[in-house]
C-alpha positions as CSV (number, residue, x, y, z in Angstrom):
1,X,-20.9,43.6,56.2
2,X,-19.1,41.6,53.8
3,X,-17.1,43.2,51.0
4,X,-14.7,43.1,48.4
5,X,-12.8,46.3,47.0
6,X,-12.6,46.3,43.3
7,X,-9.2,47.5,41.6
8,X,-10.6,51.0,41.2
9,X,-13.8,51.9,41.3
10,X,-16.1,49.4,42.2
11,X,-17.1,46.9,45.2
12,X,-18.7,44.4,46.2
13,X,-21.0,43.4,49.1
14,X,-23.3,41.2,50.8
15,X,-27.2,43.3,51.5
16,X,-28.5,41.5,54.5
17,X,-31.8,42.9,53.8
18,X,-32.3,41.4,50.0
19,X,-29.8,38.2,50.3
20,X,-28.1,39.4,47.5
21,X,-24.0,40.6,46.5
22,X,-24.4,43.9,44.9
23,X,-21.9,45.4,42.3
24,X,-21.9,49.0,43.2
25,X,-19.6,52.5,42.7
26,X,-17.2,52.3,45.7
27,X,-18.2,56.2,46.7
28,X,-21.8,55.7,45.6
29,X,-23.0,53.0,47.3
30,X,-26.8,53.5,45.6
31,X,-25.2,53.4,42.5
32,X,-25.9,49.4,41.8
33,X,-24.5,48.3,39.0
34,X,-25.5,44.7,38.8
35,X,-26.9,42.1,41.5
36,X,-27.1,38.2,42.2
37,X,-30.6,36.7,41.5
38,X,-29.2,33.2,42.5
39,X,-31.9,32.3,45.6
40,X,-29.0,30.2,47.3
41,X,-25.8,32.0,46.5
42,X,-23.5,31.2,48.8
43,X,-20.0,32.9,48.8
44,X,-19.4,35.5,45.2
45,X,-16.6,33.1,43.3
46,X,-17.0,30.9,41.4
47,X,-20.3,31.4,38.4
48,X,-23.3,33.2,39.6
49,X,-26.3,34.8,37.9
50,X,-25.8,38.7,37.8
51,X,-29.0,41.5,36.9
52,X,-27.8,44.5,35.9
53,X,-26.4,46.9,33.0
54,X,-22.6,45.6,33.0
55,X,-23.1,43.5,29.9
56,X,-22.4,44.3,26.6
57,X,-25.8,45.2,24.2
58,X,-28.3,44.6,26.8
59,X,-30.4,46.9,28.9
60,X,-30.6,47.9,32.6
61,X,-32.2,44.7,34.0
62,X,-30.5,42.1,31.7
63,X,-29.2,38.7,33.1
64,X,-26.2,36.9,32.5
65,X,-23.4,34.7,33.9
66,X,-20.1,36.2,35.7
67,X,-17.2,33.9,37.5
68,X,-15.5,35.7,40.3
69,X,-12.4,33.4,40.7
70,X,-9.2,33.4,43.3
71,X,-7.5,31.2,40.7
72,X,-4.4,31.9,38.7
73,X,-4.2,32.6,35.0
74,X,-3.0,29.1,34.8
75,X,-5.9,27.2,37.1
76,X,-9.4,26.7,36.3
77,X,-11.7,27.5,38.5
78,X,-15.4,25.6,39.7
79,X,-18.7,27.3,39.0
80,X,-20.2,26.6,42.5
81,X,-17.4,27.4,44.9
82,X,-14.7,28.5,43.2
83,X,-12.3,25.5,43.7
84,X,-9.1,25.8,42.0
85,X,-7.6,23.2,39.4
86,X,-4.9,22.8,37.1
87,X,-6.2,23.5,33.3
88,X,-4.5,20.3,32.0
89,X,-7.5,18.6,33.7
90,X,-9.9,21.0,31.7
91,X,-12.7,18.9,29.9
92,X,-9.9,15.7,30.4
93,X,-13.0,13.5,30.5
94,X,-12.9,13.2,33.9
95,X,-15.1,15.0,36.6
96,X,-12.2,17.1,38.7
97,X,-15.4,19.4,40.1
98,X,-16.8,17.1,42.0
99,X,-20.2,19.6,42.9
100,X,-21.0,20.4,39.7
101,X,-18.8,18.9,36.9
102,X,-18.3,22.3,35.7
103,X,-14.9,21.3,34.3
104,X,-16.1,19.2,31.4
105,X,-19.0,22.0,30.5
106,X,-18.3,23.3,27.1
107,X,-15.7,21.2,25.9
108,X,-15.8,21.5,21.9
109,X,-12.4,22.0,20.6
110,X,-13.7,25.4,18.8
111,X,-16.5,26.8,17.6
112,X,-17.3,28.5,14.2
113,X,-18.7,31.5,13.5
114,X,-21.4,30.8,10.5
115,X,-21.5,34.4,9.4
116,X,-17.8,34.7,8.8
117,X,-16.6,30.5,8.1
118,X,-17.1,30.0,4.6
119,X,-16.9,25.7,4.5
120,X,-16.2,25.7,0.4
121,X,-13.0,28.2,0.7
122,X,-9.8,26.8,1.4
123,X,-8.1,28.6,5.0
124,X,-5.6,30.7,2.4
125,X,-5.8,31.1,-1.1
126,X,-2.4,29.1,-1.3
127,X,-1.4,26.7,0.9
128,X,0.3,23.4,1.5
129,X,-1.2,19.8,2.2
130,X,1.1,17.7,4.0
131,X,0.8,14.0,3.6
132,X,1.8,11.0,6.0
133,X,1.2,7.3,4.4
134,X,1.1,4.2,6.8
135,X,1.4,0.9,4.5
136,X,-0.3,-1.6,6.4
137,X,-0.6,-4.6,4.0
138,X,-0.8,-5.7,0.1
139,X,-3.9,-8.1,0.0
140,X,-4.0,-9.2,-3.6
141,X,-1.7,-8.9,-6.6
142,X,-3.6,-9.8,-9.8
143,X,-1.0,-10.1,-13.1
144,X,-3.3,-10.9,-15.7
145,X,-5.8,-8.0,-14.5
146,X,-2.7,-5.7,-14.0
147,X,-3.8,-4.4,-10.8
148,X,-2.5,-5.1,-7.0
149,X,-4.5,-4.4,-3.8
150,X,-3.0,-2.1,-1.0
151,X,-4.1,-1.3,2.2
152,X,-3.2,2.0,3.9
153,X,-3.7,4.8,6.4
154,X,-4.1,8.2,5.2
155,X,-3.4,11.0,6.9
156,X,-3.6,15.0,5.3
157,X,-2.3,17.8,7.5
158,X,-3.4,21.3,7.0
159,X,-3.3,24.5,8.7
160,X,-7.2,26.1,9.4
161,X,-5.6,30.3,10.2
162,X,-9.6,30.6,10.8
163,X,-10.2,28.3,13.8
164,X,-8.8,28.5,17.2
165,X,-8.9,25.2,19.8
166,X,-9.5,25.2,23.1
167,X,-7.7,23.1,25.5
168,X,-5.4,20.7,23.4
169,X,-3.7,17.6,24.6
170,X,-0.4,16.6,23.7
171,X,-1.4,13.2,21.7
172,X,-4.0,14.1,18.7
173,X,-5.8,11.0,19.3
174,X,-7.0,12.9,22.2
175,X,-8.3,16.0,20.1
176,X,-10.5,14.1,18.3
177,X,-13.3,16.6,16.7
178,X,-17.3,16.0,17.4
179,X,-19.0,14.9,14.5
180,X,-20.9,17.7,14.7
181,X,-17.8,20.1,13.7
182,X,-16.7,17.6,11.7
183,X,-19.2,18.4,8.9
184,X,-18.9,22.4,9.3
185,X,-15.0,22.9,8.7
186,X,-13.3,22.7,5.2
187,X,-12.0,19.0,4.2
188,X,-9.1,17.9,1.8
189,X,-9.7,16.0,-1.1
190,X,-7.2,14.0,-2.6
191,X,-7.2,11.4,-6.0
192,X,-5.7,8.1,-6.2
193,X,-4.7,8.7,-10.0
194,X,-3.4,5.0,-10.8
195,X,-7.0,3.5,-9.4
196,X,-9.2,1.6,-11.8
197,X,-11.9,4.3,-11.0
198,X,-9.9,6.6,-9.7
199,X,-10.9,6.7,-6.4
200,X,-11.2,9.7,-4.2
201,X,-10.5,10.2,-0.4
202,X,-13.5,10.3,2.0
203,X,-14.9,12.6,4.8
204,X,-17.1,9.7,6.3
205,X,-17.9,7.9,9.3
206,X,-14.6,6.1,8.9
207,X,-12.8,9.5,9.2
208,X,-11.5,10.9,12.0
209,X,-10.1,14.8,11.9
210,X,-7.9,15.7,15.1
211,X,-5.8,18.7,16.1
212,X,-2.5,18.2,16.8
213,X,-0.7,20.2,19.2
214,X,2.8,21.7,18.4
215,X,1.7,25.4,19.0
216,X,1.8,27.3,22.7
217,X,-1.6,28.2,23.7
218,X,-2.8,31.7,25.2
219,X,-5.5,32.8,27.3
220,X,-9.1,32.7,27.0
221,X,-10.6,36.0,26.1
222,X,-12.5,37.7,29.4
223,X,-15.8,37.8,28.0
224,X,-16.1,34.0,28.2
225,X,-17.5,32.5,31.5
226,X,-14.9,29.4,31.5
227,X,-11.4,29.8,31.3
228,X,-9.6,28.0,28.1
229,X,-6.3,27.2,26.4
230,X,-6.5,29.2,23.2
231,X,-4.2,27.2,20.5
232,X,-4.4,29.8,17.3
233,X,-4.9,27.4,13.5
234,X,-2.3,28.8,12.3
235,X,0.4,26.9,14.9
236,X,-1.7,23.7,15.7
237,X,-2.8,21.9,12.3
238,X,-5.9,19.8,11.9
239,X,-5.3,15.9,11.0
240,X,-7.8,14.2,8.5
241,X,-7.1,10.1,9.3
242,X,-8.2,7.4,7.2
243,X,-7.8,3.8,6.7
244,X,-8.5,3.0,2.7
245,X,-8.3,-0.8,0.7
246,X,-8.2,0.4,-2.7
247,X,-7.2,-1.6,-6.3
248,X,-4.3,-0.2,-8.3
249,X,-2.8,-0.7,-11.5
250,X,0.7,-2.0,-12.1
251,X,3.0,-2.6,-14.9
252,X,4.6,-5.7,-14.4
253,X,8.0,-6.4,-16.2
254,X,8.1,-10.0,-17.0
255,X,11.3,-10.4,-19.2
256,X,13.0,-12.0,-16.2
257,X,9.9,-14.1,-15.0
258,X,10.0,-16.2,-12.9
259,X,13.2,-14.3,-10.9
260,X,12.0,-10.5,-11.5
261,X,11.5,-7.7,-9.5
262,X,8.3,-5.5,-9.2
263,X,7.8,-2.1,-8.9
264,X,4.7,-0.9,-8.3
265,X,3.7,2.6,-7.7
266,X,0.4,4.5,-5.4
267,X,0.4,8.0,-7.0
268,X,-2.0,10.3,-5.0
269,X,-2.9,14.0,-6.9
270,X,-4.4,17.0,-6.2
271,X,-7.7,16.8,-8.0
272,X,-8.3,19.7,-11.3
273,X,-10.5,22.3,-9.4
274,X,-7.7,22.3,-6.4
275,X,-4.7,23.0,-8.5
276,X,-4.4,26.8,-8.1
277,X,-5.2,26.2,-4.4
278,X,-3.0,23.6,-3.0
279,X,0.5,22.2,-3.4
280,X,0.6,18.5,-2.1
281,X,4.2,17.6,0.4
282,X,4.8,14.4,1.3
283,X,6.0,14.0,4.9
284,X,6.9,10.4,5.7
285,X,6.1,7.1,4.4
286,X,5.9,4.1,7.5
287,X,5.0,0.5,7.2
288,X,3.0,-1.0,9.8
289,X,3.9,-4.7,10.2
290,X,5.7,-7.1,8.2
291,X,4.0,-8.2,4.9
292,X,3.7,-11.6,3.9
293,X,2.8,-12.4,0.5
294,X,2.3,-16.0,-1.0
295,X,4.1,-15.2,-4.7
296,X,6.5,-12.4,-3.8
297,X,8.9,-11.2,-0.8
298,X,7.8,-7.5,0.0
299,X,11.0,-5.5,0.3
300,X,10.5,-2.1,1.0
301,X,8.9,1.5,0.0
302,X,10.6,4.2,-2.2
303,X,8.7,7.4,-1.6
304,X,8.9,9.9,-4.6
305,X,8.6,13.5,-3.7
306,X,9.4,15.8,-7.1
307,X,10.6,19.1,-6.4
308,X,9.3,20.1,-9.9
309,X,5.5,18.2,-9.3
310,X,3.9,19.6,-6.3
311,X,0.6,18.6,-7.3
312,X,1.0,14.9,-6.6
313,X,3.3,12.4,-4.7
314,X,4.5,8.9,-5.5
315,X,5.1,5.7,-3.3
316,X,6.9,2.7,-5.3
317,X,6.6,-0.7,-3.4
318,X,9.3,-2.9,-4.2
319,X,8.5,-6.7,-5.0
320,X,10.7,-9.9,-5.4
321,X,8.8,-13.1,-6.7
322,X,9.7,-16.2,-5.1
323,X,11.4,-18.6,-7.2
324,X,11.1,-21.4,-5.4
325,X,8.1,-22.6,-5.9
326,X,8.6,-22.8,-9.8
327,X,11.7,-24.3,-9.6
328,X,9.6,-27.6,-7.6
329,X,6.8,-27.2,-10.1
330,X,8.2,-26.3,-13.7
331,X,12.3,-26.4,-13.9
332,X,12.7,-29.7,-11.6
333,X,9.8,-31.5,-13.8
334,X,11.3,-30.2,-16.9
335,X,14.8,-31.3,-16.5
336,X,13.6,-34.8,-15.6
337,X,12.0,-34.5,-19.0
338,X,14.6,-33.6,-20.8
339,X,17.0,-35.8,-19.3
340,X,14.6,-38.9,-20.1
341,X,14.3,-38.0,-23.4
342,X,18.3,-37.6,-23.6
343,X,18.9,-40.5,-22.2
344,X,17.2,-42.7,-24.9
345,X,19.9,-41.9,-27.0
346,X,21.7,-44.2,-25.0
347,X,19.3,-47.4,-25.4
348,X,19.8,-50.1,-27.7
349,X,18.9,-48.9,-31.4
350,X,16.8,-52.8,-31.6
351,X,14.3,-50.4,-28.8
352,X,13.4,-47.8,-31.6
353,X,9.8,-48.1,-31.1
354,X,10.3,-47.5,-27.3
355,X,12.7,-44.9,-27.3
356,X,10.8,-42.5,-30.0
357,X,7.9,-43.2,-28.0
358,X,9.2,-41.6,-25.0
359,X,11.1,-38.5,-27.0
360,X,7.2,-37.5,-28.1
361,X,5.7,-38.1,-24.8
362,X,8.5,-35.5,-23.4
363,X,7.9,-33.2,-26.3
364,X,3.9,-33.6,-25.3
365,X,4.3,-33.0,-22.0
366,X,6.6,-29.8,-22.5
367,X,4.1,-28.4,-24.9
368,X,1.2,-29.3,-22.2
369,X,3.4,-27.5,-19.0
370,X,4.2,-24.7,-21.7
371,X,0.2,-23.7,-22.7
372,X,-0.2,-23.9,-18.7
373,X,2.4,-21.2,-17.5
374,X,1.5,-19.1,-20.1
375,X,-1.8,-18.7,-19.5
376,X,-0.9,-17.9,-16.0
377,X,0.7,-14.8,-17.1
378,X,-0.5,-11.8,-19.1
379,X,0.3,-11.6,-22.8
380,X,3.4,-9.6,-23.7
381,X,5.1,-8.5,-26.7
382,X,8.0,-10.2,-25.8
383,X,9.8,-13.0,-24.8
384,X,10.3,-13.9,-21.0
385,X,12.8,-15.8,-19.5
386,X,10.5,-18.9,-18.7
387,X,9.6,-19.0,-22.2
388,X,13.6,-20.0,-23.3
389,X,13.6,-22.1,-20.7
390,X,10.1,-23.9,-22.0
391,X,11.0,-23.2,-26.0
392,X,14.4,-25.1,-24.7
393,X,12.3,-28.0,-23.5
394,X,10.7,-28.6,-26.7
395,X,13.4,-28.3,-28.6
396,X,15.4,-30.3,-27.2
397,X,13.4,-33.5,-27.1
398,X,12.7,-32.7,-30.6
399,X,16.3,-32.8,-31.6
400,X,16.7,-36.5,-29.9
401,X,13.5,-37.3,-31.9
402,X,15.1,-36.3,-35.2
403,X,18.3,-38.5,-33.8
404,X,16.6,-41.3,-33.1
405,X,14.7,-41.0,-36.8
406,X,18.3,-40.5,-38.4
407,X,19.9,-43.8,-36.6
408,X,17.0,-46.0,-37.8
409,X,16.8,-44.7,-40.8
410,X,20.5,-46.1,-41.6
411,X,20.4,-48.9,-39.6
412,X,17.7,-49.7,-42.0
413,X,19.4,-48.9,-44.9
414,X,22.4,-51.1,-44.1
415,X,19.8,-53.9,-43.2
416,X,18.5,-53.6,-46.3
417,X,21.8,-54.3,-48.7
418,X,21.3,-57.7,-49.7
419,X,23.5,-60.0,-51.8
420,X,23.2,-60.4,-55.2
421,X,22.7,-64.0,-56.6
422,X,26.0,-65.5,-58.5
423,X,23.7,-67.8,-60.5
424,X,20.1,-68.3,-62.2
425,X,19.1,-71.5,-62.5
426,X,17.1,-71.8,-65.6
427,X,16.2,-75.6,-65.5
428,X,17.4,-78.2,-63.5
429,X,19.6,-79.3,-65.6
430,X,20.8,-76.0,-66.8
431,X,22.5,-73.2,-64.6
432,X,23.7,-69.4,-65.9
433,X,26.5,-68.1,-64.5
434,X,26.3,-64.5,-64.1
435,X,29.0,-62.4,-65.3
436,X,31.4,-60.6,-63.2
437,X,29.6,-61.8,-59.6
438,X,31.8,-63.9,-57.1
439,X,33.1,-63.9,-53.9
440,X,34.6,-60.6,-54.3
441,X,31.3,-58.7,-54.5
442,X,29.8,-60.6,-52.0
443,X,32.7,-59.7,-50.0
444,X,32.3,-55.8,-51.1
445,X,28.6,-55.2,-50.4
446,X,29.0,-57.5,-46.7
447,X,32.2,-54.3,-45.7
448,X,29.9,-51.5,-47.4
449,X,27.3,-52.8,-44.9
450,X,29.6,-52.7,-41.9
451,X,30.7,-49.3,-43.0
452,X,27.3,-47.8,-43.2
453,X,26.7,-49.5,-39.5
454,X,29.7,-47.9,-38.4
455,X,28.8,-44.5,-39.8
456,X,25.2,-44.5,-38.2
457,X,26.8,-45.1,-34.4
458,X,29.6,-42.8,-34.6
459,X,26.9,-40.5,-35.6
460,X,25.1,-41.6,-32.4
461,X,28.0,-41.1,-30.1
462,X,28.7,-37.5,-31.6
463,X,25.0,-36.4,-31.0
464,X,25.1,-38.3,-27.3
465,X,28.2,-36.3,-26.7
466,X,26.8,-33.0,-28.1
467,X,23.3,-32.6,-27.1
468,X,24.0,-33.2,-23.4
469,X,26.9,-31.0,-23.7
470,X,24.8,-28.4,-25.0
471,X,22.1,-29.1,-22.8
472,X,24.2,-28.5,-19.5
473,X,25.9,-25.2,-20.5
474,X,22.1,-24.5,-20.8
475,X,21.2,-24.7,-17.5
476,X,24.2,-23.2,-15.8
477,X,24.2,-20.0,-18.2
478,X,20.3,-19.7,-17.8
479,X,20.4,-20.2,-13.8
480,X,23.3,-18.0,-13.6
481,X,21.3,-15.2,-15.8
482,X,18.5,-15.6,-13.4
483,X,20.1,-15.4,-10.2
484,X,22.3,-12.8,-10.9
485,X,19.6,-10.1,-11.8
């Protein structure tokens, strides 16, 4: 007879006569306390179907499933034969029972209890929402809108004390929860507060929740067929992961335009009816890959974690707006212009036609590049540093057009000091002198004329001498004021 001696007061044996292992007293053999019903039952280990009145709440005839197992507390052990494995390749999507696949029966990471697991209660009535932001690119910067375009993964980290897991890897990307328990368990939500609409987190198809493992697990509990890993809530948190594009305002200080720096800022808050519930902790900021951006050079993260504010946590990104790109299309163009109009100080005043001609078209064409930039940019309340450099090139031009008018203006006066006449002939015969006119006035009025000449191209020289000089110290001191800051 085959049998197995229980710890203390029961066996276990093999009834030739109705093919079946019976549970009975060890000193009352007719005392059965449960039976196989299994047709082909082979050897006891391993899971069988038992009759009897061992299990909890039922009656004498009741049916149910038992696993006798020779395995450790640290194996697993097969339904139909009892093989032994390691529990690291418990419900490893894998078949390691190779009869009956028994190892990858029953493998949701926990189950809840409907009666008890109320879904709209947060796990404690206070408790802490950990953060982790992965920056993976800035898509669009708007100035005149305001507004700038990120693209992020979010990840909130909580602690469920009502839940226990079942068989944890290591990596969370391998506890990835069923969709299924995905909708029963209680979800984080979270407010991006500087959005245009302020947008909230999601629970969707997009989302993934996971467990991550940083507790020690403990032992099924007996009254469970399987053996499992038990990872308490309160050790191994759950991991709500999402990838979000979302539109955000921005400030933009322009007073240095086109050499400033940005800062922009992603403020994510714990919305009104979570207050009293949740504090908000941010863990760690990363940035994915290196972000190329067509106006500005991205140069880094600030993450802002108030001690004082646990109800919301702040990222600035840091922005530097490449220069170069005006300095080929607005400063290089506009010192050509400038230096044009300049430079007709320097032509022949017989050209004055010419020369005023150009000083407009320079003035023109300023105004024309002027009414461009600015409508690139929003309107602000003051004065940015591309508008001196544009007011500049107006002026300027405009101060070698009132030159130019000035010079002409007493080259044409001189021009216009004629000779008076010595002598009025009356008839031809008769001829007045005029009194007091000789070759002395004549002689007066011709070096009043070449004083006045004088006067006019001395002027000319100063204003050569002044306006370029002027106009140079311009450009160093407003490049030096650019690049400095």
């Amino acid at each position: 007879m085959h049998r197995f001696q229980g710890y203390e007061t029961t066996q276990m044996q093999w009834n030739f006569t109705s093919g079946d292992w019976t549970l009975t007293e060890r000193f009352a053999d007719d005392i059965v306390i449960a039976k196989t019903v299994d047709t082909e039952v082979g050897f006891p280990t391993g899971v069988k179907t038992w009759q009897g009145s061992c299990f909890p709440n039922s009656g004498d005839n009741e049916e149910g499933k038992l696993k006798l197992t020779q395995c450790g507390p640290d194996r697993f052990s097969c339904s139909t034969f009892g093989d032994c494995l390691p529990m690291t390749l418990r419900c490893n999507g894998r078949v390691d029972c190779q009869y009956d696949s028994s190892d990858e029966v029953e493998c949701d990471l926990f189950q809840i209890n409907k009666f008890t697991y109320q879904k709209r209660q947060t796990p404690r009535e206070s408790m802490n929402l950990g953060v982790r932001i992965t920056i993976k690119d800035i898509q669009d910067i708007q100035e005149l809108q305001s507004t700038y375009t990120l693209r992020l993964l979010l990840e909130m980290i909580w602690y469920e004390d009502r839940l226990s897991f079942k068989n944890l890897k290591p990596n969370a990307e391998s506890n990835i929860v069923s969709e299924k328990l995905f909708k029963q368990v209680w979800l984080p939500v979270l407010v991006f507060d500087n959005s245009n609409v302020a947008q909230k987190t999601k629970a969707d198809s997009s989302a993934k929740l996971m467990i991550a493992r940083l507790g020690q697990p403990g032992p099924e509990k007996l009254s469970e067929v399987h053996e499992n890993l038990l990872y308490p809530g309160k050790d191994n948190p759950l991991v709500l992961a999402r990838s979000y594009i979302v539109t955000l305002s921005c400030t933009f200080q322009l007073t240095m335009f086109p050499f400033d720096s940005q800062q922009c800022s992603m403020v994510l808050r714990i919305p009104s009816y979570l207050q009293n519930q949740l504090s908000l902790k941010l863990i760690s900021v990363h940035q994915a890959k290196d972000i190329t951006l067509s106006q500005y050079e991205y140069t880094g993260f600030k993450p802002e974690n108030s001690t004082s504010n646990s109800k919301a946590v702040t990222v600035l990104i840091n922005l530097e707006r490449k220069w170069g790109m005006y300095m080929a299309t607005t400063f290089l163009p506009t010192i050509c212009l400038i230096l044009v109009a300049e430079l007709t100080l320097f032509i022949d005043e017989s050209h004055f036609e010419a020369t005023i001609m150009v000083a407009l078209t320079a003035m023109l064409v300023m105004y024309t590049l002027y009414q461009s930039v600015s409508n690139a940019l929003p309107a602000t309340s003051y004065i940015k540093l591309i508008d001196i450099w544009l007011l500049a090139g107006l002026i300027l031009p405009f101060i070698v057009f009132l030159v130019l008018i000035i010079v002409d203006m007493s080259q044409t006066k001189a021009s216009n000091q004629g000779f008076l006449p010595t002598s009025i002939r009356v008839t031809p015969d008769v001829e007045i002198k005029m009194r007091g006119e000789g070759n002395g006035n004549q002689s007066f009025k011709s070096s009043q004329k070449k004083i006045e000449k004088l006067t006019s191209r001395n002027f000319l020289k100063v204003s050569r001498i002044i306006i370029l000089s002027v106009t140079f110290i311009f450009f160093i001191v407003f490049f030096t004021i650019g690049l400095s800051l």
